[in-house]
RODO-2510 file (C-alpha; in nm, 4 decimals, decimal comma):
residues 71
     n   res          X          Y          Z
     1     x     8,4636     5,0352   -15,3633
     2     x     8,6795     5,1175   -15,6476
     3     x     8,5630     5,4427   -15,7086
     4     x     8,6277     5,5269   -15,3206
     5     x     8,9664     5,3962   -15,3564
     6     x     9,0264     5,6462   -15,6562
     7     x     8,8744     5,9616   -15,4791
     8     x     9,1209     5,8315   -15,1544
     9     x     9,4148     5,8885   -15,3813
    10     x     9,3179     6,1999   -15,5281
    11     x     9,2880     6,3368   -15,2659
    12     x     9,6105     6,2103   -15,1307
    13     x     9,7682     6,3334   -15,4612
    14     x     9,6110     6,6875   -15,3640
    15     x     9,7672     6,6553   -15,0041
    16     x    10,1270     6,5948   -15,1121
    17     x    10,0728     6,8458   -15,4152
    18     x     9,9583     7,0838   -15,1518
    19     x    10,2554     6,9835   -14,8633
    20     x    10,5411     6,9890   -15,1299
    21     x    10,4497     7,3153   -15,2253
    22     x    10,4461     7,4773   -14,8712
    23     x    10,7549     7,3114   -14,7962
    24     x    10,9399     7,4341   -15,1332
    25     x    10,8174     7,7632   -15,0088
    26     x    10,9623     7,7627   -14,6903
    27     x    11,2359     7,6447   -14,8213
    28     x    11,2834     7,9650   -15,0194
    29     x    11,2190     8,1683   -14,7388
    30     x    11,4648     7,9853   -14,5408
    31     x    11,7636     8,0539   -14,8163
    32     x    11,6420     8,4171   -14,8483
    33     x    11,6808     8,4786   -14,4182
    34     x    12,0018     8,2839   -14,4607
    35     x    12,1340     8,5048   -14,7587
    36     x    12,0529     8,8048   -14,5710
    37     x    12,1479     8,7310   -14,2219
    38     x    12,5134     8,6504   -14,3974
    39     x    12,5023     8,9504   -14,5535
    40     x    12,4361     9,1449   -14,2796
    41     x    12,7200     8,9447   -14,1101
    42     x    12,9505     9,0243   -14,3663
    43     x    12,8662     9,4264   -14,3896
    44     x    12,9642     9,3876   -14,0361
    45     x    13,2818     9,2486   -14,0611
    46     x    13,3725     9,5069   -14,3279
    47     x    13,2428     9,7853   -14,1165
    48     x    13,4675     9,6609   -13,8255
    49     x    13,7405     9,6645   -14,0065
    50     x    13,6994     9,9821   -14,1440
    51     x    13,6640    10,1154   -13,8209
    52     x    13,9472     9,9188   -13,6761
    53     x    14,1641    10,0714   -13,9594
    54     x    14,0467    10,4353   -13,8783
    55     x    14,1715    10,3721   -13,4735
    56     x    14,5047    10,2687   -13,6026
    57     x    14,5668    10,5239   -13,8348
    58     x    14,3928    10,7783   -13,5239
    59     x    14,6525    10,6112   -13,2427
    60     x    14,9798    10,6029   -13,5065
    61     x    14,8988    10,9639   -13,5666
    62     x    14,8952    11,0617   -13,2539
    63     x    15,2122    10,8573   -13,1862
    64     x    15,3828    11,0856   -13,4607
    65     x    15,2092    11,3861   -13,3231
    66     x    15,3713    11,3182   -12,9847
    67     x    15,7190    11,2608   -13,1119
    68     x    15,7423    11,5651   -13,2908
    69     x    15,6548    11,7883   -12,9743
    70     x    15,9458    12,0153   -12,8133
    71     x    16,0464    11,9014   -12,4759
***
């Protein structure tokens, strides 16, 4: 009975071993989709405001450009 006692908590060792390791995996993966995805998230802030930045300068130059005209 003993010795089927032991072999029961190797093997329940080997089961958590096994389960903690999956889970410290997907764990990983999680933090590596989360870096990325706020990466991503921040590239596209930066490109919006670039872009934002380019229709100002576009609409003030064509507020200059529309002053300076003869009448």
């Amino acid at each position: 009975m003993n010795l089927r006692l032991w072999r029961s908590m190797e093997d329940l060792k080997a089961k958590r071993e096994d389960l903690q390791s999956r889970v410290t995996r997907e764990e990983e993966r999680g933090r590596q989709k989360l870096a990325t995805t706020e990466e991503v998230e921040e590239l596209k802030s930066k490109e919006f405001g670039e872009v934002c930045g380019q229709a100002q300068t576009s609409t003030e130059t064509a507020v200059i450009e529309e002053i300076q005209l003869p009448r």
